[in-house]
matplotlib code that plots the C-alpha trace (Angstrom):
import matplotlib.pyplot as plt

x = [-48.2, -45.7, -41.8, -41.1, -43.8, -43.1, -38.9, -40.7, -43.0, -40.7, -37.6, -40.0, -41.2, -37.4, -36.5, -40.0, -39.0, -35.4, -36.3, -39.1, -36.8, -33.9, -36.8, -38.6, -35.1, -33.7, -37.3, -37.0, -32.9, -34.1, -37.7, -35.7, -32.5, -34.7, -36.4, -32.8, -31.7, -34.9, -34.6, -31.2, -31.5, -34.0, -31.7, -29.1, -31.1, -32.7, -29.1, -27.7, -31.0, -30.1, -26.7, -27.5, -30.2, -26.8, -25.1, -28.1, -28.1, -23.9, -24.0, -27.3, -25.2, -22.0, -23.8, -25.6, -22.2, -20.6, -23.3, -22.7, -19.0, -18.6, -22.4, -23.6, -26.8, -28.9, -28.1, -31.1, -31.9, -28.7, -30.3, -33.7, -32.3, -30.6, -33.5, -35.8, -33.2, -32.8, -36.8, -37.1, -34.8, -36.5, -39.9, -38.6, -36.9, -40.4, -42.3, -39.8, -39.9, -43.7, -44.8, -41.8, -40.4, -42.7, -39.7, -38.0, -40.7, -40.6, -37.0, -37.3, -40.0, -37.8, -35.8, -38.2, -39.2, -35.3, -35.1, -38.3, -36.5, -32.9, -35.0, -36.3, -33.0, -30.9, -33.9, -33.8, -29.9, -30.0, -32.0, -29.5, -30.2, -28.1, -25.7, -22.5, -23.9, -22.6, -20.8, -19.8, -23.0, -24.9, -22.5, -22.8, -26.4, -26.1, -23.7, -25.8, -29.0, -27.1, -25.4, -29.0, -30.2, -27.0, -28.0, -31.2, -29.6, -26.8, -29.6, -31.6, -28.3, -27.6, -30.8, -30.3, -27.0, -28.6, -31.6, -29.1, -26.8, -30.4, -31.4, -27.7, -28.5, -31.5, -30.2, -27.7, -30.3, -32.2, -29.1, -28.7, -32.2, -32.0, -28.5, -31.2, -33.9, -31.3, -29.7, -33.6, -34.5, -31.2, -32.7, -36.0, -34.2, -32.5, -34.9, -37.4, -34.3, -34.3, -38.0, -37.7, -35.2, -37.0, -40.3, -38.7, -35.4, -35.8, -38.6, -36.8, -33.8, -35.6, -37.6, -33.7, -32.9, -35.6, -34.9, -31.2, -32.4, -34.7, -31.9, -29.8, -32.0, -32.8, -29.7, -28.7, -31.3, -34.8, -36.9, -40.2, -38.8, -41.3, -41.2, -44.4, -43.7, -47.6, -46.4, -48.4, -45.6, -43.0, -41.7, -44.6, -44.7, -41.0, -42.0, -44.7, -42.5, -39.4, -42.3, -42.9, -39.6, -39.0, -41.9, -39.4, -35.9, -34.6, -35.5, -35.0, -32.4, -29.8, -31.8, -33.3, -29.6, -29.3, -31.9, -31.0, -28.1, -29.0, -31.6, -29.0, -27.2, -30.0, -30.1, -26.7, -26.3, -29.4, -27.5, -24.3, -26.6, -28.0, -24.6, -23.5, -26.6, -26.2, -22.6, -23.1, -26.1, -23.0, -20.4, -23.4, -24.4, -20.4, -20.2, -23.5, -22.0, -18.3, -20.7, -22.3, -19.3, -18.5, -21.1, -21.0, -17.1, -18.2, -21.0, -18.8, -16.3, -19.2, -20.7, -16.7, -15.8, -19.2, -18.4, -14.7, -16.6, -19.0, -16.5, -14.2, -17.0, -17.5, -13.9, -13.6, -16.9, -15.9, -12.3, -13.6, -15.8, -13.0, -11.4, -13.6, -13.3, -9.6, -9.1, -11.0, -8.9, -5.8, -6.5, -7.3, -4.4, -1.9, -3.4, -4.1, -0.6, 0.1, -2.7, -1.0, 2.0, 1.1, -1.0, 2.1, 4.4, 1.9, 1.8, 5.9, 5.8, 3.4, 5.2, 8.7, 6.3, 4.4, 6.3, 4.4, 0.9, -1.9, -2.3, -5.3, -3.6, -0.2, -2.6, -4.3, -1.2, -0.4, -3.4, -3.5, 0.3, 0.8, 4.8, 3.6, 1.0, 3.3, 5.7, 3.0, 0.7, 3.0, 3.5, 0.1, -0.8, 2.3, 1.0, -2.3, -0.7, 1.2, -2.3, -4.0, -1.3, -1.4, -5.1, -4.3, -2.1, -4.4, -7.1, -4.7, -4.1, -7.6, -8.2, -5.1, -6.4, -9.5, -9.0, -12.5, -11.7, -9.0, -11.0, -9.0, -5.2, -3.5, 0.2, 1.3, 3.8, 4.2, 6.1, 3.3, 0.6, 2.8, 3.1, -0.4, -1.4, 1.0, -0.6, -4.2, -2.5, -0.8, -2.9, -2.3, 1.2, 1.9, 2.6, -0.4, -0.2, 1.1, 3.8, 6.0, 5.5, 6.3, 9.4, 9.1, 12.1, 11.7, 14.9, 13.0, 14.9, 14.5, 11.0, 9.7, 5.9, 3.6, 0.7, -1.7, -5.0, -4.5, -7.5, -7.2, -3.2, -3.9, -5.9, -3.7, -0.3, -3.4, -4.3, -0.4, 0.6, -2.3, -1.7, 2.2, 0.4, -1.7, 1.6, 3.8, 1.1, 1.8, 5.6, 5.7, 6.5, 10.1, 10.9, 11.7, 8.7, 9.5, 8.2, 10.3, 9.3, 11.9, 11.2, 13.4, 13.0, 14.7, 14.4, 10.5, 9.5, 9.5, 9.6, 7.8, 8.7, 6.5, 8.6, 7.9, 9.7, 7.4, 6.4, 6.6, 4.5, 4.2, 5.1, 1.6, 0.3, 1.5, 0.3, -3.2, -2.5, -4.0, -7.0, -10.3, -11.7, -8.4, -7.6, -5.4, -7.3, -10.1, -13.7, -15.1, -12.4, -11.4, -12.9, -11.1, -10.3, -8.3, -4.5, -7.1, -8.6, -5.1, -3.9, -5.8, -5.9, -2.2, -2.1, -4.7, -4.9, -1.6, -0.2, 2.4, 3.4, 3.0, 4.4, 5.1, 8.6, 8.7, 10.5, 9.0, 10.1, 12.5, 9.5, 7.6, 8.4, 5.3, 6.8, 4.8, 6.2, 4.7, 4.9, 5.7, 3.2, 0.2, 0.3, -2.8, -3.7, -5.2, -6.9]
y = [92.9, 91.9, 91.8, 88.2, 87.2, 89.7, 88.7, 84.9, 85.4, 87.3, 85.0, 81.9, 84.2, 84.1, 80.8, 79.3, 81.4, 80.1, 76.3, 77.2, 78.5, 75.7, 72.9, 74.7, 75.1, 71.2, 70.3, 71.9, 71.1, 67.8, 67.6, 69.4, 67.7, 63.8, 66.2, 66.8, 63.0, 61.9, 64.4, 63.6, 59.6, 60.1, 62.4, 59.3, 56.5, 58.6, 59.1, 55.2, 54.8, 57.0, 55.5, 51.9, 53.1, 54.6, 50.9, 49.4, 51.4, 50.9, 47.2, 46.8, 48.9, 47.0, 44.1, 45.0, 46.1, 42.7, 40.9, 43.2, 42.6, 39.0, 37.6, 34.4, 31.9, 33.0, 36.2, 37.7, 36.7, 38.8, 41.5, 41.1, 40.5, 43.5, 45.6, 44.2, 45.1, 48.7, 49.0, 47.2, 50.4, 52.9, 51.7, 52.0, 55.2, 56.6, 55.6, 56.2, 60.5, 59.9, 62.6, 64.4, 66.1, 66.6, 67.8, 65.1, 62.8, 64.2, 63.4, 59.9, 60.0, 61.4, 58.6, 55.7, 57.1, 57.0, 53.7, 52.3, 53.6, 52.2, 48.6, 48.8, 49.7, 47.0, 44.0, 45.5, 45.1, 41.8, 40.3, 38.1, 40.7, 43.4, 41.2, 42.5, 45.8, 49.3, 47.6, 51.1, 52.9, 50.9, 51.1, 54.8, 54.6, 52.3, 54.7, 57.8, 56.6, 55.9, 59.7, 61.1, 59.2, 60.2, 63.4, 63.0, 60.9, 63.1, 65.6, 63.6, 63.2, 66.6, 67.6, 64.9, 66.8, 70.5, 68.8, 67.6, 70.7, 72.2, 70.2, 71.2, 75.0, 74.7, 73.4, 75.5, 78.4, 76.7, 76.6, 80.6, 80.9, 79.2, 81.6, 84.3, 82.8, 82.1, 86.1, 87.2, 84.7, 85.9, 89.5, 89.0, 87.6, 90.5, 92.9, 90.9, 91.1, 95.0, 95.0, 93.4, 95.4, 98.5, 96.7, 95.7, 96.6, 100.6, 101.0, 99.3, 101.3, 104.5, 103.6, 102.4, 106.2, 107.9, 105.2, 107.4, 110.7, 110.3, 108.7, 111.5, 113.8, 112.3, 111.9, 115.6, 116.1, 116.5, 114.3, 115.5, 114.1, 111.1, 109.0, 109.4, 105.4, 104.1, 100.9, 98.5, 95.9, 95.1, 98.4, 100.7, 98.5, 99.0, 103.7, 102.9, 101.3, 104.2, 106.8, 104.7, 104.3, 108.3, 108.8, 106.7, 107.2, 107.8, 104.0, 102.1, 104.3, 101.6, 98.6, 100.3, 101.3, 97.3, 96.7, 99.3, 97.5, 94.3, 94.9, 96.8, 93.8, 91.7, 93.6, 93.5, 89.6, 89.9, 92.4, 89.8, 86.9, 88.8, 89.6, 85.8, 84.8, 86.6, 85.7, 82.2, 82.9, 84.5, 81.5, 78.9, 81.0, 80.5, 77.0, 76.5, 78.5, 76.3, 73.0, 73.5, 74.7, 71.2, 69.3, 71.9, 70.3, 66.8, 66.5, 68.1, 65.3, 62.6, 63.4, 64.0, 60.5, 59.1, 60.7, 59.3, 55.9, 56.2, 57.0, 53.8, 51.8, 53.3, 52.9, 49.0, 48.1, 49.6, 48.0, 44.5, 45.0, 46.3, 43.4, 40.7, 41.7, 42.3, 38.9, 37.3, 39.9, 38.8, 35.2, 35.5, 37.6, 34.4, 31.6, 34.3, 35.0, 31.5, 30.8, 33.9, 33.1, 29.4, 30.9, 33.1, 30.1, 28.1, 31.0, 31.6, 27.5, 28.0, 30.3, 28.2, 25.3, 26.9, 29.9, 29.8, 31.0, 32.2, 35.8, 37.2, 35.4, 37.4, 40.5, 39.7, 39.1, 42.5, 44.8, 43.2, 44.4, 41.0, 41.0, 44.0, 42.1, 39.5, 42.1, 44.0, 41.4, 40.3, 43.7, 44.7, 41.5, 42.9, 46.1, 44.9, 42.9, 45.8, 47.6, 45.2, 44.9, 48.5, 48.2, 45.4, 47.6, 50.2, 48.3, 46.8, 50.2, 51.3, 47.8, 48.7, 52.5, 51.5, 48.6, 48.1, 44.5, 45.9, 48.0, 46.0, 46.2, 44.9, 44.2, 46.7, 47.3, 51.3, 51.6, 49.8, 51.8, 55.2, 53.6, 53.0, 56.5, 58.1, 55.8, 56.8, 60.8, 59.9, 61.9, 65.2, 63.9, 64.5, 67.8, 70.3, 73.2, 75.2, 73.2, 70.6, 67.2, 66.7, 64.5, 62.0, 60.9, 57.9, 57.8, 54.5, 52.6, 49.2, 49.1, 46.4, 45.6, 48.0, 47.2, 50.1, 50.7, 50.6, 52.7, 55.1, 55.5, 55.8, 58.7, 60.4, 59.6, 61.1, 64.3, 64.9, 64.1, 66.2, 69.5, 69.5, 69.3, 72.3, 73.9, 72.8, 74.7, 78.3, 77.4, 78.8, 77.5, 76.7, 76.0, 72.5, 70.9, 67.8, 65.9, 63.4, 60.3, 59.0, 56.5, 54.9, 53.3, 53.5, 51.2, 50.0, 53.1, 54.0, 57.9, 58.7, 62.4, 64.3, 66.9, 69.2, 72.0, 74.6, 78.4, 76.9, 77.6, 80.8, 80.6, 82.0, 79.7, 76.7, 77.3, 76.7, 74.1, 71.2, 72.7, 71.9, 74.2, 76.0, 76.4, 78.7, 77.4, 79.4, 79.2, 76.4, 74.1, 71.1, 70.2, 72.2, 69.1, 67.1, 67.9, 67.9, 64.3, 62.9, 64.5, 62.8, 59.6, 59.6, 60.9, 58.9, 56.2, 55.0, 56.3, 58.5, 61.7, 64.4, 67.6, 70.3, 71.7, 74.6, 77.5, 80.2, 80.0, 76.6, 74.1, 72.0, 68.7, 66.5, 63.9, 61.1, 58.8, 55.7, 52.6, 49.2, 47.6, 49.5, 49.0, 47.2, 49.6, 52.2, 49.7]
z = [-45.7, -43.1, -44.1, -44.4, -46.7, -49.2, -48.7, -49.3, -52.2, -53.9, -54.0, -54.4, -57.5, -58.8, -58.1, -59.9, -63.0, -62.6, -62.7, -65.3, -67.8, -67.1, -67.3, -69.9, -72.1, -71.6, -72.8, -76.0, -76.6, -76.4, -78.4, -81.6, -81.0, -81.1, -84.5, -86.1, -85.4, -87.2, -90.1, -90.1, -90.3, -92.9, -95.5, -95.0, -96.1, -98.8, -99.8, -99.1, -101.6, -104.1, -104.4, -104.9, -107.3, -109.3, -108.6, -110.0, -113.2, -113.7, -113.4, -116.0, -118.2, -117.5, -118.3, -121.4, -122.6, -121.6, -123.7, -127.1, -126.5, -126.5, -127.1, -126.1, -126.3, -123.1, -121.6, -121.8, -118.1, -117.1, -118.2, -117.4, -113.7, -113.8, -115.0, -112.4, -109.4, -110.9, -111.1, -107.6, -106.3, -108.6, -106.8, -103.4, -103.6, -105.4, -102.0, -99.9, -101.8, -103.1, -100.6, -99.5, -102.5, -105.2, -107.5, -106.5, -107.8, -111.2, -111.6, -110.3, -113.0, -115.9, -114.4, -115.3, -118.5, -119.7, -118.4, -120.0, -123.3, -122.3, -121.9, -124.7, -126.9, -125.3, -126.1, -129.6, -129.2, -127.7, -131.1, -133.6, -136.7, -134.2, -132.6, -135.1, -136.1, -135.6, -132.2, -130.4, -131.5, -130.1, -126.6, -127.1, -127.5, -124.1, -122.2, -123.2, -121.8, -118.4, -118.6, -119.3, -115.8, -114.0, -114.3, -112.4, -110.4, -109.2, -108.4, -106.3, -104.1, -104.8, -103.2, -100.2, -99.3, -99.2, -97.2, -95.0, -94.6, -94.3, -91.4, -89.5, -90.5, -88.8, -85.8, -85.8, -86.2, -82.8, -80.9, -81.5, -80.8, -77.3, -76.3, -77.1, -74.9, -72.1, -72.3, -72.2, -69.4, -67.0, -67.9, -67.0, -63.7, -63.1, -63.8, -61.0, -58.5, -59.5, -58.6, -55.8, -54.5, -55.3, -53.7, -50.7, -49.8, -50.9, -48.7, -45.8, -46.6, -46.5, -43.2, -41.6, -42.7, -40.7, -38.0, -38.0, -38.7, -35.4, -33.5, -34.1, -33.4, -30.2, -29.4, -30.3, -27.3, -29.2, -27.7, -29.1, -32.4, -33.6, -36.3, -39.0, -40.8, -42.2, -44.2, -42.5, -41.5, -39.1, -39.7, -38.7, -35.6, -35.0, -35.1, -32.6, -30.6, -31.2, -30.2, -27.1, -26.6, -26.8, -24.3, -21.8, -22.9, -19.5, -19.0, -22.4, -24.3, -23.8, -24.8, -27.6, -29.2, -28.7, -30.9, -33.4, -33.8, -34.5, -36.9, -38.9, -38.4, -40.2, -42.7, -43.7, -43.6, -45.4, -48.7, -48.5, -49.2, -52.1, -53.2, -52.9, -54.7, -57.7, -57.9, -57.6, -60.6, -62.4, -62.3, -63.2, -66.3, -67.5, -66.8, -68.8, -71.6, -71.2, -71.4, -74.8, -77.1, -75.6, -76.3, -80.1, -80.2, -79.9, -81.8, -84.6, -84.0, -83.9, -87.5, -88.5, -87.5, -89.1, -92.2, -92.7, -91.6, -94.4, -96.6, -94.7, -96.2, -99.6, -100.5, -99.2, -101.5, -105.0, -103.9, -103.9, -106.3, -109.2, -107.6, -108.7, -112.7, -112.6, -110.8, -113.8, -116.6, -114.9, -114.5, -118.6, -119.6, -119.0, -121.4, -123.8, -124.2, -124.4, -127.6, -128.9, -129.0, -129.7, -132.8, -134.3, -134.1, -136.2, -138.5, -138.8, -139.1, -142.2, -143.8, -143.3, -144.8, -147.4, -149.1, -152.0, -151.5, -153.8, -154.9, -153.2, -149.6, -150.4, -150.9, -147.5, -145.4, -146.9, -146.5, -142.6, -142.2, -140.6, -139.8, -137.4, -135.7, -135.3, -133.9, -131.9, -130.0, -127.7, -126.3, -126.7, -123.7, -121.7, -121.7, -120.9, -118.0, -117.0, -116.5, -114.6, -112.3, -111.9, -111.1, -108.8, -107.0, -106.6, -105.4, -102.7, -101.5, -101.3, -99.4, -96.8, -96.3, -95.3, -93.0, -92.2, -91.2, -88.5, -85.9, -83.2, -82.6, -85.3, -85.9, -88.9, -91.0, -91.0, -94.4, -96.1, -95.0, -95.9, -99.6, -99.7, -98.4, -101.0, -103.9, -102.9, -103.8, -106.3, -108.5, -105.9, -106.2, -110.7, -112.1, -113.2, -115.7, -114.0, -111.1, -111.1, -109.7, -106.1, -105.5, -102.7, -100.8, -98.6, -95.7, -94.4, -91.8, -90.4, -88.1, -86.4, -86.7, -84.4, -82.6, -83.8, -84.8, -88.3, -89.9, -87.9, -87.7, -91.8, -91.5, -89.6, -92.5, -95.0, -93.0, -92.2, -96.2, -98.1, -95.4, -96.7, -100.3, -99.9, -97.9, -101.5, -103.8, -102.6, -103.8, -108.1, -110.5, -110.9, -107.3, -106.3, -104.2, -102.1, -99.5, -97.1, -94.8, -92.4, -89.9, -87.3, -84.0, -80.6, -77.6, -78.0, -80.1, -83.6, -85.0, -88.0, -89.6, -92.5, -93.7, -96.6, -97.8, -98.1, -96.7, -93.0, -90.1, -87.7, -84.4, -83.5, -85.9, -83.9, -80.9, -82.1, -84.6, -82.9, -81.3, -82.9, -85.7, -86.1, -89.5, -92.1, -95.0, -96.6, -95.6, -96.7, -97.5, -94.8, -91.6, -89.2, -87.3, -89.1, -87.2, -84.0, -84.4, -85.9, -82.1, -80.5, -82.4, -81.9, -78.0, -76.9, -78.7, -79.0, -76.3, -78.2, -79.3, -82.1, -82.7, -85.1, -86.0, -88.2, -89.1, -91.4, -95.2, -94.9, -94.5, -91.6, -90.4, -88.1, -86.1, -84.6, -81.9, -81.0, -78.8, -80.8, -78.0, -76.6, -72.4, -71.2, -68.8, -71.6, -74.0]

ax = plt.figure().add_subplot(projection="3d")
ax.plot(x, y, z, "-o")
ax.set_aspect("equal")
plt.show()
């Protein structure tokens, strides 16, 4: 077999194998990856069912416990109504798991059953004979029914979430898999470059070596040296030709040192190709390796920023709809106070009028402790108003954290969306067993109105606010805990500053704390890339800066500069 097509069917050998492998690989990243999406977009809207199935059963108890409390002539369609949606979601989240999850089944089946019973109590309730009878029993009775189905409920979305975090293992798992395959395939490269240099090259390399070992000989003056070479290519050809050569050595020594020479020549251009090849092979298996804990980095980011969108959404619904019954509570509270107060003037007029009343009424006024109700009421509506307010607030606060209205640039007021980050924490915010509450001091100056991105210029005040909350727990007991905001601008820029003062930060801490998946918090708990995304959400974004100033034991401060107007050139 002649030289060149052994060279040839060799490295076409390789090179098949090579493309194979890469074709073969990007085949199957993207068959199981188009798999995981599916799997993945499946576990979500078996989730999104399972929640309005728990809407469903809130509002038909929240109606049938607005009828008992203040009854009146044809609400039985309410409820009816109510019971037909939450059976219209029970059927379609039965098909939509009739042959997925068997388990599953039977709990959407306990489901029904309780329901079935929970129909039938509130149509016994609904009946004129019940109407005034054992009042909160019967709401317990209601409420219990919905806590017995909750429980179901919450493990049906219980068992949607581990199918999901299933699903990502799994992918996860294939990803490792693939490194695997890729290591093995490189080796099994190798190993044929091994062969066939042990095929081709050694044998050449060993024939070149007698090549010298007669040409030194020869040249030492033995000219009945020959060459005994019997591999049947180029090279055997080559010893005939040296022994020919020998024979007439007076006439050809010079040409044949010539050509010597040049096939050594050959077949050291011929090594430094191999060389370069297999160092190219070397810097493409790194940038492969550099491309997907990129493409691992993003997608992390992409179901990161889903999620928080999700959650955008979630928060903006049960916001407007608390709103809707407060709005009618608060609208209600007003003219109540007025008949009330109307009412107790009648009665303080009556008794002015009529001092002298019967027995068994002075008894009554008596056993009803009327001078407190008279004193009471009044401040019983206040304090209701005071509540509502409070729940009016609230709501507002959810509304401005979420901003799903404001996905463009929007003119903001930075203070407002602070105070309505720090009232969504609030509860993180009051004292527990066993610290103090955390005392925040506002140094607020005058700001004009940015142009921002509000939703996501929220989430970075809530990432930056709840890390200087975990910092504050490590502090005991006794020790002060306190959080600051100042804000102030300068020429067409304003400066935002979180400080806390807690343990602090590490100088080797911060020079990773804004890379992704970088965390001191224990496995398990966070994202790992919430001070990355609210990085870039700040740096490229809006144009502006953040950065971390911290000394160890005296606290950490964040400061966040940004433009007042976004240039048009980056939006």
């Amino acid at each position: 077999m002649r030289i060149r097509t052994k060279f040839w069917g060799s490295a076409i050998g390789v090179v098949m194998l090579t493309i194979g492998l890469s074709v073969g690989r990007a085949v199957l990243i993207q068959r199981v990856g188009q798999t995981y999406q599916v799997e993945r977009q499946r576990v979500s809207t078996t989730t999104a069912a399972v929640l309005d199935l728990e809407l469903a059963l809130q509002n038909e108890i929240a109606i049938a416990t607005e009828i008992l409390l203040t009854p009146r002539a044809n609400q039985a369609e309410r409820v009816e109504q109510a019971q037909a949606v939450f059976q219209d979601k029970l059927d379609q989240l039965k098909q939509t798991l009739a042959k997925e999850d068997p388990l599953a089944q039977i709990r959407l089946d306990a489901v029904e059953r309780h329901h079935q019973s929970l129909d039938r109590e509130v149509k016994r309730l609904l009946q004129p004979s019940y109407a005034s009878q054992n009042l909160e029993k019967h709401i317990l009775t209601l409420h219990t029914h919905e806590r017995e189905m909750g429980i179901y409920i919450y493990e049906l979305l219980d068992s949607s979430r581990r199918l999901q975090a299933e699903a990502q293992d799994s992918f996860q798992s294939f990803q490792r898999t693939t490194k695997l395959l890729e290591t093995a395939g490189l080796s099994l490269i190798l190993l044929l470059l091994g062969v066939q240099f042990y095929w081709l090259f050694l044998p050449l390399l060993r024939t070149l070596n007698q090549f010298a070992q007669g040409a030194t000989a020869i040249g030492q003056g033995d000219l009945q040296h020959r060459l005994e070479i019997d591999t049947g290519d180029e090279l055997a050809e080559l010893a005939a030709t040296f022994n020919h050569m020998t024979d007439q050595l007076t006439r050809s020594y010079s040409g044949l040192e010539q050509v010597v020479e040049e096939r050594t020549a050959a077949l050291t251009r011929a090594n430094d190709s191999l060389a370069q090849e297999v160092c190219d092979r070397t810097a493409a298996e790194a940038q492969l390796k550099d491309t997907l804990q990129q493409l691992q980095r993003t997608q992390t980011q992409l179901i990161q920023t889903e999620k928080m969108s999700s959650l955008g959404q979630l928060v903006a619904g049960i916001a407007h709809e608390i709103n809707n019954p407060i709005s009618f509570i608060q609208g209600n509270l007003e003219p109540a106070e007025e008949y009330t107060q109307t009412l107790l003037d009648l009665i303080q007029q009556y008794e002015q009028d009529c001092p002298q009343t019967s027995q068994a009424l002075t008894d009554q006024i008596a056993a009803a402790d009327l001078p407190f109700i008279q004193y009471d009421l009044p401040r019983l509506l206040a304090s209701m108003n005071n509540g509502v307010e409070r729940i009016s607030r609230i709501v507002l606060s959810l509304r401005t954290f979420s901003r799903l209205d404001e996905a463009e640039l929007k003119v903001v007021d930075i203070h407002h969306s602070l105070d309505s980050t720090l009232m969504l924490l609030a509860s993180r915010l009051r004292a527990s067993a066993q610290q103090s509450d955390i005392h925040i001091v506002k140094q607020y100056g005058n700001l004009p109105a940015v142009e921002c991105y509000a939703g996501q210029l929220n989430q970075v005040f809530m990432n930056l606010l709840d890390n200087a909350i975990d910092a504050l727990r490590a502090k005991s007991a006794d020790e002060p805990r306190t959080i600051t905001l100042t804000t102030r601008s300068f020429e067409d820029q304003v400066k935002i500053t979180i400080s806390d003062n807690g343990p602090g930060i590490s100088p080797a801490t911060q020079a990773h704390i804004f890379d992704p998946f970088f965390t001191t918090k224990p496995e398990g708990s966070g994202t790992r890339l919430g001070l990355s995304t609210s990085y870039q959400i700040v740096t490229s974004m809006h144009q502006g800066q953040l950065c971390c100033h911290s000394t160890p034991a005296k606290g950490a401060a964040f400061t966040i500069v940004l433009p007042v107007k976004l240039t048009s050139s980056l939006l």
